[in-house]
C-alpha positions in Angstrom: 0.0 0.0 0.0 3.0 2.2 0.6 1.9 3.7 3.5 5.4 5.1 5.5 6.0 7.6 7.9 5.2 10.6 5.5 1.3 9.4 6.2 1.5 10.5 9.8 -1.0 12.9 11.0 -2.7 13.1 7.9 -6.9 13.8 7.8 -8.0 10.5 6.7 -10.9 12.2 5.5 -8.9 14.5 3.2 -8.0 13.4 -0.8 -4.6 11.7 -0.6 -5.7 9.5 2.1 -9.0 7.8 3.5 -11.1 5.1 5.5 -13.7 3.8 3.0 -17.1 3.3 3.7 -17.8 -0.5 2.0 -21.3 -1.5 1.1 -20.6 -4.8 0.8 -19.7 -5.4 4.6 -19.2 -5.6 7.2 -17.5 -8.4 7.8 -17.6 -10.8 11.1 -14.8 -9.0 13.5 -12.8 -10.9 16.1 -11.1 -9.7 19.0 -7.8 -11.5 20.3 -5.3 -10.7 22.7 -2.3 -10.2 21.1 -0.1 -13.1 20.5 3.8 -13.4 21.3 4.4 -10.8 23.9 4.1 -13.2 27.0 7.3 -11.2 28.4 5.0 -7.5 28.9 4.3 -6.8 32.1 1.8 -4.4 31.2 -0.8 -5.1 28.4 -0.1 -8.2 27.4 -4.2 -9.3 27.8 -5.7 -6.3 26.2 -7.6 -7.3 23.1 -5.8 -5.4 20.8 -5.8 -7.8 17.8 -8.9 -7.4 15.8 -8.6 -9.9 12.9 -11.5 -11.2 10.0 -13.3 -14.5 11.6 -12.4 -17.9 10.3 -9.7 -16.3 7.3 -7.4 -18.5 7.1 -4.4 -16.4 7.1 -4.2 -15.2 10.0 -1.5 -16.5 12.1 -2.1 -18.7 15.1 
């Protein structure tokens, strides 16, 4: 998508940038804590991994 750091703190409602409004969702949202960071002390249960249910690329 080349999105970098040049995309920071730009209006995502603005031309050059911006969250879509699909009519063809929405789609089934799940909600995970994150995986692989069993060493935080702080965070490490928060569900703050939001993937597509059931696609199968998603890591495990």
């Amino acid at each position: 998508m080349g999105i970098d750091m040049t995309f920071y703190g730009m209006d995502l409602t603005g031309d050059t940038l911006y969250v879509e409004n699909r009519e063809d969702g929405p789609w089934p949202v799940e909600v995970t804590k994150r995986k692989n960071i069993d060493y935080a002390h702080y965070g490490k249960d928060f569900p703050w991994r939001f993937l597509l249910k059931g696609n199968p690329y998603i890591s495990k």
